[in-house]
C-alpha positions in Angstrom: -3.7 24.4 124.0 -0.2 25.2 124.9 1.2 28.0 126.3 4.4 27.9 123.9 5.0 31.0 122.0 7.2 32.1 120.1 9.1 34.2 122.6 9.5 31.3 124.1 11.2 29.4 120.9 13.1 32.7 120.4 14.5 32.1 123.8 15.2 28.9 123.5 17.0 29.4 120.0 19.3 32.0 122.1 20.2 29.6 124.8 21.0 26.9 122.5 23.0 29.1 120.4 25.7 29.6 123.3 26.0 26.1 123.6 29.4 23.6 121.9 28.2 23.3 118.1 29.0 19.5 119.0 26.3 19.3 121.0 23.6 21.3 119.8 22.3 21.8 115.9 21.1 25.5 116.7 24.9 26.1 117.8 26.1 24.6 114.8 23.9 26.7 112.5 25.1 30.1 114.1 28.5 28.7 114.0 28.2 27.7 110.3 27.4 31.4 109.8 24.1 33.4 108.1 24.4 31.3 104.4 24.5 28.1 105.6 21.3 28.7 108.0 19.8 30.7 105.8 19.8 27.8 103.7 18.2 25.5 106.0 15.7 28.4 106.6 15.0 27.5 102.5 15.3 24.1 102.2 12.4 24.0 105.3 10.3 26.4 103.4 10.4 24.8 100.3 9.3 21.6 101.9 6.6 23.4 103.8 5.5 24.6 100.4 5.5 21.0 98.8 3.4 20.1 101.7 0.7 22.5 101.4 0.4 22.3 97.3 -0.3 18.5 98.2 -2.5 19.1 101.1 -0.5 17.2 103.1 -1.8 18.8 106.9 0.6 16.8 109.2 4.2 17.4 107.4 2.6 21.6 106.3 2.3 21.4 110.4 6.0 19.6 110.4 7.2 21.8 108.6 5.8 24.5 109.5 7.5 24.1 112.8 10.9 24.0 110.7 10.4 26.9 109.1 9.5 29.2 112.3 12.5 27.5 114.0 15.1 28.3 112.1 13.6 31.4 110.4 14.2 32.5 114.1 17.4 31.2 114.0 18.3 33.1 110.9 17.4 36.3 113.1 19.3 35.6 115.4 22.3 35.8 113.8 21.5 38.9 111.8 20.8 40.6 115.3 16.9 41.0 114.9 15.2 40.3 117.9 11.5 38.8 117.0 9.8 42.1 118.4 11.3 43.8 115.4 9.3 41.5 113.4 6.5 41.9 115.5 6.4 45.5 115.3 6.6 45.7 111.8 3.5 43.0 111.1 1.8 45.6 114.3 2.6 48.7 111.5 1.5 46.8 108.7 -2.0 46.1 110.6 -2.8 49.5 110.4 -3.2 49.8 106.8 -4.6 47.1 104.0 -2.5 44.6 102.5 -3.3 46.0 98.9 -1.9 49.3 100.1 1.3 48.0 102.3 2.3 45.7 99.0 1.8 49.2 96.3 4.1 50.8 99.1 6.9 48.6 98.9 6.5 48.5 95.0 7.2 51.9 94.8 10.0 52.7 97.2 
């Protein structure tokens, strides 16, 4: 098994992101500005939904891999480091998912 993490993508996304936009898709995405990634970011999840309704394991792995990427993207240029993330999915451990979901129904 691999080592990769997603530290490690987040890093990468970061480095690539300071790069000419002609020479590197992540740059163009944070170029293009939050709606046109966050666009992408739905398009890949749409297809990674497709996948998985049609038990397709490979592309749902595919895309998958999509989705992570330029979710973390997307972060990026909002300013949200992936610990953020992390720290909320760490708060939301500490309680059931029946009672986190009530919670955000009735803020």
């Amino acid at each position: 098994m691999s080592g990769f993490s997603l530290s490690d993508l987040e890093r990468i996304v970061d480095e690539r992101s300071k790069a000419s936009p002609e020479e590197s898709w992540t740059a163009k995405l944070v170029a293009g500005g939050q709606p046109k990634a966050a666009k992408k970011l739905g398009e890949e999840a749409i297809e990674a939904v497709m996948a998985a309704v049609t038990a397709d394991r490979n592309n749902l792995t595919y895309e998958a891999a999509d989705v992570l990427y330029h979710l973390l993207v997307v972060l990026k240029i909002a300013g949200i480091p992936l610990q953020d993330v992390m720290a909320e999915l760490e708060r939301r451990t500490t309680q059931s998912g029946l009672k986190e979901k009530a919670s955000r129904q009735s803020s």
